[in-house]
C-alpha positions as CSV (number, residue, x, y, z in Angstrom):
1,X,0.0,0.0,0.0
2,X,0.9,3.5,-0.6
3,X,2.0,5.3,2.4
4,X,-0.1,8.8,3.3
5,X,2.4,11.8,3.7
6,X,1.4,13.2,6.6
7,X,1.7,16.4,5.4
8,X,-0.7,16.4,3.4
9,X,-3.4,15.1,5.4
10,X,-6.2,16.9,6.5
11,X,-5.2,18.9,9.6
12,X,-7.1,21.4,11.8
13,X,-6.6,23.3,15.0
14,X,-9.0,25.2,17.7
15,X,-9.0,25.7,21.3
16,X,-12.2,24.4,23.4
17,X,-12.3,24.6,26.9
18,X,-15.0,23.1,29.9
19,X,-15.2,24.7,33.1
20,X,-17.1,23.2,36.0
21,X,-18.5,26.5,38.1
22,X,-20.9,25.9,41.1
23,X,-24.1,26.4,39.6
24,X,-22.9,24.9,36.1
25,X,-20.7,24.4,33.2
26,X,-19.5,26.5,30.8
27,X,-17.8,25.7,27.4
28,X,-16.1,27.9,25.4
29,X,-14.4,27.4,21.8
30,X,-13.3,29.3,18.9
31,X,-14.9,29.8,15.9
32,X,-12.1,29.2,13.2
33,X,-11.7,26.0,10.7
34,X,-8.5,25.4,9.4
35,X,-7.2,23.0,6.7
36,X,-4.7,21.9,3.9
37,X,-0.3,22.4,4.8
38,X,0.7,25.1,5.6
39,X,-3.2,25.8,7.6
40,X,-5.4,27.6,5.8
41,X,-8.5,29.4,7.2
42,X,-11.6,27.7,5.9
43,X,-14.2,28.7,7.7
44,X,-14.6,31.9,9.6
45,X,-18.0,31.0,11.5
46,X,-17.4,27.3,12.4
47,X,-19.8,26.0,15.1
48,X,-17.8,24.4,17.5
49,X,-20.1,23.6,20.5
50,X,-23.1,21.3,19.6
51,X,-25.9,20.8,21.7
52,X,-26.4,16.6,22.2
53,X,-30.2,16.9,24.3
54,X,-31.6,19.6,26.4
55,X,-28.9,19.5,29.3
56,X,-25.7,18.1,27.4
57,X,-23.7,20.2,24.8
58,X,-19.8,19.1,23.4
59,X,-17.1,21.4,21.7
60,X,-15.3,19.2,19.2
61,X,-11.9,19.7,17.8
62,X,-10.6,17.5,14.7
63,X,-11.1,16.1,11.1
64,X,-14.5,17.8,10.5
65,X,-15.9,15.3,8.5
66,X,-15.0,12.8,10.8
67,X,-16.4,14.9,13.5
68,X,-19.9,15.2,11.4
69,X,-20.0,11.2,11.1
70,X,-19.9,10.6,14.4
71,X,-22.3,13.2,16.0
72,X,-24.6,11.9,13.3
73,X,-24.4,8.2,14.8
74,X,-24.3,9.1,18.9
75,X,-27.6,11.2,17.8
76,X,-29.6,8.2,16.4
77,X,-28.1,5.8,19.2
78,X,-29.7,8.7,21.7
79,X,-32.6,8.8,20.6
80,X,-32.4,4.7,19.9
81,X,-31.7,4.4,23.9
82,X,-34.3,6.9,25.0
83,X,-37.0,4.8,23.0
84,X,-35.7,1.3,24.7
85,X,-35.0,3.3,27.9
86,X,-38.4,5.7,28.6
87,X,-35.7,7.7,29.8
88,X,-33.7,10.5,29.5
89,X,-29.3,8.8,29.4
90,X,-27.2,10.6,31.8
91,X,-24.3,12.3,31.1
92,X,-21.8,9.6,32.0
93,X,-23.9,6.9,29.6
94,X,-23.6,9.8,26.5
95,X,-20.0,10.5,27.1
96,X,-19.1,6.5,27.1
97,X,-21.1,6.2,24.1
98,X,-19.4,8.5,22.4
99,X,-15.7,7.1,23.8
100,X,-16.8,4.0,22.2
101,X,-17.5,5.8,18.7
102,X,-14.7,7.8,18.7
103,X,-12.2,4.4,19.4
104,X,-14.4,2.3,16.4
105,X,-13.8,5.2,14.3
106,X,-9.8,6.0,14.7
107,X,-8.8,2.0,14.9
108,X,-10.9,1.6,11.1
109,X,-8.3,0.7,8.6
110,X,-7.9,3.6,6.4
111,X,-4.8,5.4,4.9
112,X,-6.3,8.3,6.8
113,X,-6.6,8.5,10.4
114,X,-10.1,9.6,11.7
115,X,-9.1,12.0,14.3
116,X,-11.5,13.6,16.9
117,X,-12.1,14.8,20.4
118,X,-14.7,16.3,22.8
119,X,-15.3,17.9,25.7
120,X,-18.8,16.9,27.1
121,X,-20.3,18.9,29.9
122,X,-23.8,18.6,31.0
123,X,-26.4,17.9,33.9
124,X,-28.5,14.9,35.0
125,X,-30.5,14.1,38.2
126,X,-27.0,13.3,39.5
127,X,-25.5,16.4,39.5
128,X,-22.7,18.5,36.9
129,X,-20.8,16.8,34.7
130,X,-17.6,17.4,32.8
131,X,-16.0,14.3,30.7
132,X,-13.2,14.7,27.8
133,X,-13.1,11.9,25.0
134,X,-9.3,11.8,23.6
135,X,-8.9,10.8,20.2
136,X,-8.1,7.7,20.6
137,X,-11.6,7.0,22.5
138,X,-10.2,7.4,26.3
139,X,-12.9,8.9,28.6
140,X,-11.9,10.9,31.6
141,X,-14.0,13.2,34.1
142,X,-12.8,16.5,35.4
143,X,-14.1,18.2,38.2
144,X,-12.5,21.9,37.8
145,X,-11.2,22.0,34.0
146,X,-10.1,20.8,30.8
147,X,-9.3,22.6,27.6
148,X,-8.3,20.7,23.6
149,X,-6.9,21.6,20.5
150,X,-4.0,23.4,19.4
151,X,-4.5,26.1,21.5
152,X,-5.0,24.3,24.5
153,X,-1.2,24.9,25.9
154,X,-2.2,28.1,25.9
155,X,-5.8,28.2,27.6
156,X,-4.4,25.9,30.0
157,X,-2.0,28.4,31.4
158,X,-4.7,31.1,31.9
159,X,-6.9,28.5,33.7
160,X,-4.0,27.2,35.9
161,X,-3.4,31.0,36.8
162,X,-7.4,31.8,37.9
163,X,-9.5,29.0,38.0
164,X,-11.2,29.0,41.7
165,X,-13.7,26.0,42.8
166,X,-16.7,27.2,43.7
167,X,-17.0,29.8,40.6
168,X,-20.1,31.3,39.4
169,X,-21.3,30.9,36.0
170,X,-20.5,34.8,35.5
171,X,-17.1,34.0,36.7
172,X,-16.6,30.7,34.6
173,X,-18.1,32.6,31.2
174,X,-15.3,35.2,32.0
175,X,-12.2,33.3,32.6
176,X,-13.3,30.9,29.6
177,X,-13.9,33.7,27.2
178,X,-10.2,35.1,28.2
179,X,-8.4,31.7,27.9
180,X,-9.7,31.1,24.9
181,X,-9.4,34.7,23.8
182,X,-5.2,33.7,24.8
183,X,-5.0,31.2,22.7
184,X,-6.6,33.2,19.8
185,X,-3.7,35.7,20.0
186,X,-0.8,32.6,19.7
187,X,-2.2,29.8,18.1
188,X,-2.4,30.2,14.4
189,X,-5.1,27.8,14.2
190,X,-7.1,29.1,16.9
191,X,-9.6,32.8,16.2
192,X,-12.2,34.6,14.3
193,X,-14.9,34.8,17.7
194,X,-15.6,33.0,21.0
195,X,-18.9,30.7,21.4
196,X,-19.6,30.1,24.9
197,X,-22.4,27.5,26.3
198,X,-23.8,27.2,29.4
199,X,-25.4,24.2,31.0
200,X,-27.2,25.2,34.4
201,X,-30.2,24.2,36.3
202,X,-32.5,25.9,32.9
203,X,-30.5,23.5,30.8
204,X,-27.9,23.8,28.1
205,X,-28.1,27.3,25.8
206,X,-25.9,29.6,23.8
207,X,-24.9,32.7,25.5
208,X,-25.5,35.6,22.6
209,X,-22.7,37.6,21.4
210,X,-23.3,40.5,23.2
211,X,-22.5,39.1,26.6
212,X,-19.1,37.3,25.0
213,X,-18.4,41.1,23.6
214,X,-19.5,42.8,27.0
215,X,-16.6,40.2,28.4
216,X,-14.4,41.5,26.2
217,X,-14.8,44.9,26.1
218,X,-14.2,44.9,30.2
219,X,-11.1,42.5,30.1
220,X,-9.9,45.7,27.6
């Protein structure tokens, strides 16, 4: 078989961060989709935070089309469960499922490698939730903070500086906006706006643009 170049497969970059506050979660990504060597900007107004039901929402960071594929299955195999359930599948059983996607997906023989990860935050009758699935299908909970993508160095840093337990969602919306706003400035990959998602005791929704620019304009 011919072997793949590396180079001149696929590649994308993005920073997307979760933050577990007291009275929720917040994620937080970029909006900019890169592709081809050297990176080039295709997209401009990428959605990178996808709601999975009412309460759970993931950023995702990857080969998009790989990405697509496999929110496409964990969608039907939610709404498969719910049917044979009569109930609603908490966080922890929607995270594993996806785990399991993610490690069919990048162990399929192909000469290109199906790369993708997420960060999963969301509620159940349990409590808050905060899981990241690796790319090669590992599942891991958090309880303060994790942050993905090429820009993630970055973010991390700011996080590791002011991340306090026991934030508000105010707080969390603020120090993700600036860590991802960080990485916007020094990863190439990483820019073009902030999306920010909160999951709270109303459920998971899309905080508009003019509170992520109010954030901004103050940290200036």
């Amino acid at each position: 078989m011919e072997q793949v170049d590396d180079k001149k497969i696929f590649k994308s970059g993005t920073t997307t961060i979760g933050l577990v506050c007291k009275d929720g979660i917040v994620l937080a990504a970029d909006k900019r989709a890169t592709g081809g060597y050297p990176p080039m900007v295709m997209d401009r107004k990428a959605e990178k935070i996808h709601l999975l039901t009412d309460n759970v929402a993931t950023t995702i960071a990857g080969n998009v089309a790989d990405i697509q594929r496999t929110l496409k299955m964990l969608r039907a195999e939610l709404k498969l469960k719910t049917l044979r359930t009569k109930r609603d599948p908490s966080v922890k059983e929607i995270s594993s499922l996806l785990a399991m996607i993610t490690y069919e997906s990048i162990r399929r023989f192909s000469p290109l490698i199906a790369i993708s990860a997420f960060v999963v935050g969301g509620k159940d009758s349990k409590g808050l939730w905060l899981y990241w699935v690796f790319p090669d299908g590992t599942l891991s909970e958090y309880t303060d903070y994790v942050a993905d993508g090429s820009g993630s160095v970055i973010a991390l840093g700011v996080l590791e500086d002011s991340y306090k337990k026991d934030m508000t969602i105010e707080e969390g919306i603020k120090l993700g906006v600036r860590a991802v706003s960080a990485a916007m400035k020094r990863d190439t990959c990483s820019g073009s706006g902030i999306d920010v998602v909160v999951i709270d005791k109303d459920g998971a929704r899309k905080v508009v643009s003019d509170e992520v620019k109010e954030v901004l304009v103050k940290k200036e």
